[in-house]
PyMOL Python script that loads the backbone (N, CA, C, O; Angstrom):
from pymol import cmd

cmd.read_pdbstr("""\
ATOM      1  N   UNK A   1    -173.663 -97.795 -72.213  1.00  0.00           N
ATOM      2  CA  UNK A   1    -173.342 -97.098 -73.431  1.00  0.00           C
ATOM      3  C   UNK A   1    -174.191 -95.824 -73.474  1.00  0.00           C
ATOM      4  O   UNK A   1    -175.289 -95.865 -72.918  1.00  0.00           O
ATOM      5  N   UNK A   2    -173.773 -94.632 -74.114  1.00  0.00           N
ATOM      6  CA  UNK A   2    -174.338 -93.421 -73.505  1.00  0.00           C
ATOM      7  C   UNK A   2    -174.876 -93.249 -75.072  1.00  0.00           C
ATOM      8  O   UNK A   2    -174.467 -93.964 -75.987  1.00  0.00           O
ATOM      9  N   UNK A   3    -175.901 -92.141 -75.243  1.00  0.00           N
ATOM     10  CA  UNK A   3    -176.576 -91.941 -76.118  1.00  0.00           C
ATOM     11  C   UNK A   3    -176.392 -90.314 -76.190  1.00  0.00           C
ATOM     12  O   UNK A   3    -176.835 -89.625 -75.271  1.00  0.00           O
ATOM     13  N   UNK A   4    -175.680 -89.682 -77.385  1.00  0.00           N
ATOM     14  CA  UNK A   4    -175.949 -88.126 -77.551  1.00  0.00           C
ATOM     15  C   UNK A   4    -176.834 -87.636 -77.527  1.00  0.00           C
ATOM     16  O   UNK A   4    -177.245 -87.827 -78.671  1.00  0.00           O
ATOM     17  N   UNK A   5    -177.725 -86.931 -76.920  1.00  0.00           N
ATOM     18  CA  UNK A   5    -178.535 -86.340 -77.013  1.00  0.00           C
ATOM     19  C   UNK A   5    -178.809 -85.120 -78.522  1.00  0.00           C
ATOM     20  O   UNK A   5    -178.199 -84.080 -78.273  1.00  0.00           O
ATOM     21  N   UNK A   6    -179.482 -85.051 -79.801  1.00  0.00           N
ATOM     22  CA  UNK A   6    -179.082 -84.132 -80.260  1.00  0.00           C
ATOM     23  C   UNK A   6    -179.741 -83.261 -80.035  1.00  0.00           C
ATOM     24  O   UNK A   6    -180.907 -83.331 -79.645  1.00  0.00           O
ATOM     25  N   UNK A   7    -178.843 -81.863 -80.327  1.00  0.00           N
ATOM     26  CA  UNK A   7    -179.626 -80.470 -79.723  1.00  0.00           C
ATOM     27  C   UNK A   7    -180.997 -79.921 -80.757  1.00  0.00           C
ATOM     28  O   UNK A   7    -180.850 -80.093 -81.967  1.00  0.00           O
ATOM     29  N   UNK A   8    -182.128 -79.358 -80.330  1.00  0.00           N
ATOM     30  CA  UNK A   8    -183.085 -78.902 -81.009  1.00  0.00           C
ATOM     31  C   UNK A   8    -182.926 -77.833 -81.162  1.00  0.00           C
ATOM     32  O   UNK A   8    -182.731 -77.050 -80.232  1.00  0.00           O
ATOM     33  N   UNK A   9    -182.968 -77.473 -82.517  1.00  0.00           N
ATOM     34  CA  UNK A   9    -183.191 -75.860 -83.236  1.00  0.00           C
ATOM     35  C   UNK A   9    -184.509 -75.148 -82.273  1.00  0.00           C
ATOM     36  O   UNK A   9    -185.622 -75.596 -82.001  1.00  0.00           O
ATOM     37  N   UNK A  10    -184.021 -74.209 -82.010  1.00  0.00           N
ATOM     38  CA  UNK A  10    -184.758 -72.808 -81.275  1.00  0.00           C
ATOM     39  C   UNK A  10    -185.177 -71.749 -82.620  1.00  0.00           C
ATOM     40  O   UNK A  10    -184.351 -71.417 -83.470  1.00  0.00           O
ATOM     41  N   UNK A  11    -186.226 -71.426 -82.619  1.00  0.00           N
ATOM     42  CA  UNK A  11    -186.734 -70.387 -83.806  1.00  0.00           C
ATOM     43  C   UNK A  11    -186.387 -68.877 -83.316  1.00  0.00           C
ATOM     44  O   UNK A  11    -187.208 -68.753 -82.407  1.00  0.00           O
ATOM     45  N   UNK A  12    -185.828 -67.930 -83.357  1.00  0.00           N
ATOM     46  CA  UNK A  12    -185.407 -67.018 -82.913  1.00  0.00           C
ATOM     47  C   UNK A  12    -185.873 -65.987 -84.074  1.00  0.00           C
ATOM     48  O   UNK A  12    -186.401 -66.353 -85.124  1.00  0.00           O
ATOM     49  N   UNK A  13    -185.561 -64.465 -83.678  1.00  0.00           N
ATOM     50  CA  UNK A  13    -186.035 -63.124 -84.737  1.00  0.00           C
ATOM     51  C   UNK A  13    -187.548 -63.548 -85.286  1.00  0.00           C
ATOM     52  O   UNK A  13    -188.549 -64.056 -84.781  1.00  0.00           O
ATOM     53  N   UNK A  14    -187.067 -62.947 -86.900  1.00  0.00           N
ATOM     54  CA  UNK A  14    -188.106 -63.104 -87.892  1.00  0.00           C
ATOM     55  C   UNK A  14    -188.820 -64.174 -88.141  1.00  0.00           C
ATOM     56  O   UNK A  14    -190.033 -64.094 -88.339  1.00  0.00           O
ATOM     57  N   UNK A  15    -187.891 -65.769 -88.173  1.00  0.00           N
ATOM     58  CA  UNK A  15    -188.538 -66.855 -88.533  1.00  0.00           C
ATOM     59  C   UNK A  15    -189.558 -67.475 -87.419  1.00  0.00           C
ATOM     60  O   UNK A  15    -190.526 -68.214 -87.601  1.00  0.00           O
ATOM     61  N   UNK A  16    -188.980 -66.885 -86.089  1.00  0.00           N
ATOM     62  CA  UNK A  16    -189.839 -66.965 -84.471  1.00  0.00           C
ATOM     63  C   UNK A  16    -191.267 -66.265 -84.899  1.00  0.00           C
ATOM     64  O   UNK A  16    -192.322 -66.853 -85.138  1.00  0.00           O
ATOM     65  N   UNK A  17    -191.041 -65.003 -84.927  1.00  0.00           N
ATOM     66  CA  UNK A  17    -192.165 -64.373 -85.732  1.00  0.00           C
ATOM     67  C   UNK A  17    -192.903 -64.564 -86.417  1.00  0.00           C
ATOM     68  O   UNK A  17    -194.042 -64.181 -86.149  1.00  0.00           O
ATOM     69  N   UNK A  18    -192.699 -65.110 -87.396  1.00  0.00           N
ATOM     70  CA  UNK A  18    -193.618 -65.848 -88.632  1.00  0.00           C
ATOM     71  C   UNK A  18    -194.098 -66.744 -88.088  1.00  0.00           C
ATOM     72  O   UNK A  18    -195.321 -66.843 -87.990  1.00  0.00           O
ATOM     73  N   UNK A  19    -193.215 -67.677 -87.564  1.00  0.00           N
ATOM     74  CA  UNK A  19    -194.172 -68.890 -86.817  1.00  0.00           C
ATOM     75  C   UNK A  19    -195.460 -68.747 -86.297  1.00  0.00           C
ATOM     76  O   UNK A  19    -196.581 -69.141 -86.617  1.00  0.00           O
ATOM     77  N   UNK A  20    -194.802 -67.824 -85.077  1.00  0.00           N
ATOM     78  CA  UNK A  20    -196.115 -67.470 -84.182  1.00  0.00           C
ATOM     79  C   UNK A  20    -197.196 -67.524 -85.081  1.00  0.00           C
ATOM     80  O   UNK A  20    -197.981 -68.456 -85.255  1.00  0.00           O
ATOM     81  N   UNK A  21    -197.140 -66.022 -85.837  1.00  0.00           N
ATOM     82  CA  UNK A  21    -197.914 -65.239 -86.423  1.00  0.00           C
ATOM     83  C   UNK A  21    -198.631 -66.501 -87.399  1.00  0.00           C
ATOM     84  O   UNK A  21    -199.860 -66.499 -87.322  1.00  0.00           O
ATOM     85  N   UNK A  22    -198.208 -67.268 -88.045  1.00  0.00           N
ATOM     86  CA  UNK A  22    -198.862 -68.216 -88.647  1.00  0.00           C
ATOM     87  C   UNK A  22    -199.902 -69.143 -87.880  1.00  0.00           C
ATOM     88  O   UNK A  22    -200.995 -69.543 -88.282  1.00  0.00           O
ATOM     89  N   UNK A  23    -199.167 -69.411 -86.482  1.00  0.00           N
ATOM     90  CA  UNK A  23    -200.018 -70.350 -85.323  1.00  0.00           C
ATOM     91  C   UNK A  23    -201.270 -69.654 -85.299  1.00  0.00           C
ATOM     92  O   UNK A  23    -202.442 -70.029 -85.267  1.00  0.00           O
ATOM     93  N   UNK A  24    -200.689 -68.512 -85.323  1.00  0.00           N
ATOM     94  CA  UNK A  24    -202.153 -67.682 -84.385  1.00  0.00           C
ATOM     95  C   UNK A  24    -203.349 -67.410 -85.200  1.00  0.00           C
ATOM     96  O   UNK A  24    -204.498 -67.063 -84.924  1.00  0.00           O
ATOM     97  N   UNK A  25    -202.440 -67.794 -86.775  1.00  0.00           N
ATOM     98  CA  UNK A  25    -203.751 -67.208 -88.043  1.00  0.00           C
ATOM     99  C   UNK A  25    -204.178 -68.633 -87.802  1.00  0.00           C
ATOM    100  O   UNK A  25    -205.276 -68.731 -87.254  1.00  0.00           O
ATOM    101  N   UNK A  26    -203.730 -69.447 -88.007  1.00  0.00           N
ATOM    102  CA  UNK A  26    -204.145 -71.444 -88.438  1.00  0.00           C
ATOM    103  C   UNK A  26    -205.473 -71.506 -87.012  1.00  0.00           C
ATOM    104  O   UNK A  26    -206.573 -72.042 -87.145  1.00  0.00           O
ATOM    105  N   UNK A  27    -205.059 -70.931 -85.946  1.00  0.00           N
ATOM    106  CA  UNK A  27    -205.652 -71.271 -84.361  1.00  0.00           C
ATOM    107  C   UNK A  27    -207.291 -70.879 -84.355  1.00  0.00           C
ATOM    108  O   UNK A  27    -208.101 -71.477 -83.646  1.00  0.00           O
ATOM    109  N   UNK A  28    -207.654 -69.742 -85.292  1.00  0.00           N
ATOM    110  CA  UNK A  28    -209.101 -69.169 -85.461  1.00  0.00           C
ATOM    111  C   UNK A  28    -209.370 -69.982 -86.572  1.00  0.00           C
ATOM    112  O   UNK A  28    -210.489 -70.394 -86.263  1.00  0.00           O
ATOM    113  N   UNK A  29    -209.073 -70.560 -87.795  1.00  0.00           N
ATOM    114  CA  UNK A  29    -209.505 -71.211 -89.240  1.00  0.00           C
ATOM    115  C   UNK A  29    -210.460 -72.649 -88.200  1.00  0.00           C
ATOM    116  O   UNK A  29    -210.217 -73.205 -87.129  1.00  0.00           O
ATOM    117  N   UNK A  30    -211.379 -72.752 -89.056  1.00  0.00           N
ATOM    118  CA  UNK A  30    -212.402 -74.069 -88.550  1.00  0.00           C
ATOM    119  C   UNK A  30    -212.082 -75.025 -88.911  1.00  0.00           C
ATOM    120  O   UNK A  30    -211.777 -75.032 -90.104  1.00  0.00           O
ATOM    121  N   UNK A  31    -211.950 -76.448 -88.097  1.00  0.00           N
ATOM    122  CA  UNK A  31    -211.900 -77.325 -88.218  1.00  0.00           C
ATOM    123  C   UNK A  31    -212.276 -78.653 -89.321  1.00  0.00           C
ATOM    124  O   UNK A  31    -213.162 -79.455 -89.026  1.00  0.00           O
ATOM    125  N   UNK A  32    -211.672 -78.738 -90.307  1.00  0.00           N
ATOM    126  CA  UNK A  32    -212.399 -79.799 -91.495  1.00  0.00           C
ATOM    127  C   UNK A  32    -213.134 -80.899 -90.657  1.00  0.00           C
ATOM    128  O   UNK A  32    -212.770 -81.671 -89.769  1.00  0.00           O
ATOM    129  N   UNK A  33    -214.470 -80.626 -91.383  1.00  0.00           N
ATOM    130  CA  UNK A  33    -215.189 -81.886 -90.748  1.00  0.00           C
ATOM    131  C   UNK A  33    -215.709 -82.834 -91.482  1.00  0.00           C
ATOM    132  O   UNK A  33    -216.412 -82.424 -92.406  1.00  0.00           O
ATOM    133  N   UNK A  34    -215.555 -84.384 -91.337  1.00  0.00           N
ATOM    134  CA  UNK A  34    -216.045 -85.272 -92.562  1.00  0.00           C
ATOM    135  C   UNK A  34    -217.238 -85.435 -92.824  1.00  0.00           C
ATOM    136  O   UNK A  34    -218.008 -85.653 -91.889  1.00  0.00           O
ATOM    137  N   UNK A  35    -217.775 -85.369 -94.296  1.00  0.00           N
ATOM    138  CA  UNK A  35    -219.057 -85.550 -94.719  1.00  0.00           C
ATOM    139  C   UNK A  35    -219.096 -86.697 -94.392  1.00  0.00           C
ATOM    140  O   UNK A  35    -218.170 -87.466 -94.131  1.00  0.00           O
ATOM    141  N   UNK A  36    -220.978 -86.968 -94.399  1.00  0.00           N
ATOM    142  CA  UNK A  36    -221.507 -87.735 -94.346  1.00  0.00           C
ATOM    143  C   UNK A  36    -220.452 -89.291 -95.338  1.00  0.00           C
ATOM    144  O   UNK A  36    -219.648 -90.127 -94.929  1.00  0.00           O
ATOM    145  N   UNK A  37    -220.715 -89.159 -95.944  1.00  0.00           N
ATOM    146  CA  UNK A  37    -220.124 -90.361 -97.352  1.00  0.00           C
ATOM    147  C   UNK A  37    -218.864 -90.319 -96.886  1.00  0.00           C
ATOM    148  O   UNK A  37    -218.375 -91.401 -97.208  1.00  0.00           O
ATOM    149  N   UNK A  38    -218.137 -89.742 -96.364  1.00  0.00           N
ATOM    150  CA  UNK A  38    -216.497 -89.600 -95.966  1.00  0.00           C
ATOM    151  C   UNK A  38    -216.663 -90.592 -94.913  1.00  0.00           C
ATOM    152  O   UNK A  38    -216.016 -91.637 -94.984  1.00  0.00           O
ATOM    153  N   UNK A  39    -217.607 -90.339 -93.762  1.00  0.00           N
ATOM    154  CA  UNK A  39    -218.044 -91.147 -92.099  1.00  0.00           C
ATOM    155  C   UNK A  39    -218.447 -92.433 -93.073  1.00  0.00           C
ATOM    156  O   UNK A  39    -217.555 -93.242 -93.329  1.00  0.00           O
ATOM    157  N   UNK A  40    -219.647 -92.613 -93.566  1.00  0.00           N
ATOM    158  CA  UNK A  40    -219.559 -94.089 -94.176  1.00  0.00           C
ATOM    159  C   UNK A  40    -218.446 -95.309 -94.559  1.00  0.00           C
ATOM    160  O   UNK A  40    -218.248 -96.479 -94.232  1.00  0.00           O
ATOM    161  N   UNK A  41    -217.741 -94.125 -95.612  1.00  0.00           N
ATOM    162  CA  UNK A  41    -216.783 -95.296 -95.857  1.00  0.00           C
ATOM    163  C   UNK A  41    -215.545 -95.203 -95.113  1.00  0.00           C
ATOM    164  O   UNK A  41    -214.740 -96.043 -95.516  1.00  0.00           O
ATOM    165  N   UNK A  42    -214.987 -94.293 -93.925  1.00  0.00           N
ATOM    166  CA  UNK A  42    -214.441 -94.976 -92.806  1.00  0.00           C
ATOM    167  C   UNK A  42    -215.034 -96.304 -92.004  1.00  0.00           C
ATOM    168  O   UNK A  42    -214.370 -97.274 -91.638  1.00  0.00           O
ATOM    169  N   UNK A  43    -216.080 -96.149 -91.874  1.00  0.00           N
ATOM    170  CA  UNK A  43    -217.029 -96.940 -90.877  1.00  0.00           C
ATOM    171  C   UNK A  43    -217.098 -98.472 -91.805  1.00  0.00           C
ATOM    172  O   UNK A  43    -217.331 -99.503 -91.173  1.00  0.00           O
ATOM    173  N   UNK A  44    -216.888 -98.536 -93.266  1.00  0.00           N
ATOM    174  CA  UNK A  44    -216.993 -99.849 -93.679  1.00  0.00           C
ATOM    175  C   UNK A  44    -215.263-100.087 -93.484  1.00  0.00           C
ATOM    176  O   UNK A  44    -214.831-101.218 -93.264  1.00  0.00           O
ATOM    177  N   UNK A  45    -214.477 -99.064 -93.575  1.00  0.00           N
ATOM    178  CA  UNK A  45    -212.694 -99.954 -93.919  1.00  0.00           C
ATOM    179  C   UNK A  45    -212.581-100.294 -92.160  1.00  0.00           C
ATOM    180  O   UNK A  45    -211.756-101.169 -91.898  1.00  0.00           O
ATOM    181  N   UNK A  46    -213.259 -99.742 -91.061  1.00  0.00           N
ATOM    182  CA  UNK A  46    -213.119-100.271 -89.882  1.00  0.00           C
ATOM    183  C   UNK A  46    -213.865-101.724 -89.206  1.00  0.00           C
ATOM    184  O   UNK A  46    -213.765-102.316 -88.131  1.00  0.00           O
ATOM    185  N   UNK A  47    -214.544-101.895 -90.294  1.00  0.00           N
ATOM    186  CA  UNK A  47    -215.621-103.086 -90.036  1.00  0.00           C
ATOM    187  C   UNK A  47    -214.939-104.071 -90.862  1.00  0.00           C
ATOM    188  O   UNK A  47    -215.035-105.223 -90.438  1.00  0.00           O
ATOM    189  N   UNK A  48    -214.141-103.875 -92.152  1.00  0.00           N
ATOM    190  CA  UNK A  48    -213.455-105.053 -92.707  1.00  0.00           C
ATOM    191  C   UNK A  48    -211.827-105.149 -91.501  1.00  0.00           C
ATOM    192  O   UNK A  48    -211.480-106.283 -91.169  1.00  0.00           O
ATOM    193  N   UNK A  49    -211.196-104.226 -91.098  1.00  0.00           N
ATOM    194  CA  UNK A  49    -210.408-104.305 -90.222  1.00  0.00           C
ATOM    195  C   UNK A  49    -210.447-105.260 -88.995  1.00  0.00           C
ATOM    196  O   UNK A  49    -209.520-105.995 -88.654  1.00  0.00           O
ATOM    197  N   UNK A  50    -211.926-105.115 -88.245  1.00  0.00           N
ATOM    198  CA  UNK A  50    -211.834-106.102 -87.311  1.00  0.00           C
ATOM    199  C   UNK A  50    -212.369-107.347 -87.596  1.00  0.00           C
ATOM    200  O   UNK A  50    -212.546-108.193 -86.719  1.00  0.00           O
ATOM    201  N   UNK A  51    -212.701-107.556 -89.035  1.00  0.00           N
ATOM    202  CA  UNK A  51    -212.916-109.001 -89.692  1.00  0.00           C
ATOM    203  C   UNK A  51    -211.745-109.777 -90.184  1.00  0.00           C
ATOM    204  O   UNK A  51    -211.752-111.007 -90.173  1.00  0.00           O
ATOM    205  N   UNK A  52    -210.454-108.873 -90.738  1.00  0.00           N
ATOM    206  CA  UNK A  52    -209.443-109.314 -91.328  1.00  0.00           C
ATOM    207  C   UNK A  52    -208.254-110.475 -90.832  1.00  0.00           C
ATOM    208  O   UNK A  52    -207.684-110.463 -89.740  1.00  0.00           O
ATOM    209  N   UNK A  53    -208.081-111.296 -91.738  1.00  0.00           N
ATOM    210  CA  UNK A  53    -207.465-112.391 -90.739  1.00  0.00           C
ATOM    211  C   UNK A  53    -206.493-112.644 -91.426  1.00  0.00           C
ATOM    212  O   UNK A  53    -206.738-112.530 -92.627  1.00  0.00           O
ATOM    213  N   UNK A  54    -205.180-113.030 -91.118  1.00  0.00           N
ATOM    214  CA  UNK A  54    -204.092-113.417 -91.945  1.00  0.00           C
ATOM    215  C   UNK A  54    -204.230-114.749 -91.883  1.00  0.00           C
ATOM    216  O   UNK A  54    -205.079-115.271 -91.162  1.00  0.00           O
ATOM    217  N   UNK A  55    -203.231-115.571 -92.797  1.00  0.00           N
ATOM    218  CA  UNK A  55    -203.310-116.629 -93.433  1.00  0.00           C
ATOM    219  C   UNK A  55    -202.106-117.078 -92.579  1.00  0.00           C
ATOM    220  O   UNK A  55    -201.620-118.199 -92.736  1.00  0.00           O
TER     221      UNK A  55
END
""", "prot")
cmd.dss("prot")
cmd.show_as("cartoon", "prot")
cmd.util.cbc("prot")
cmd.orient("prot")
């Protein structure tokens, strides 16, 4: 049984343009980095994760 492939939109002109031009502004902006208290309470929901047990 064969599967259609569907075709992907190509960005062409102006909206090609903008794209870029947006990539290239986003590509220099710095990276969000998590505070301290942000790293904590990942580090406790990953420690109840590998404790968690279903019933």
């Amino acid at each position: 049984m064969a599967i259609t492939i569907k075709n992907i939109p190509v960005l062409e002109g102006a909206t090609a343009e903008d794209f870029v031009r947006s990539a290239d502004e986003n590509a220099v902006k710095a990276t969000p980095r998590l505070s301290a208290s942000a790293k904590k309470r990942l580090q406790k929901v990953l420690e109840k994760s590998r404790s968690f047990r279903f019933n």
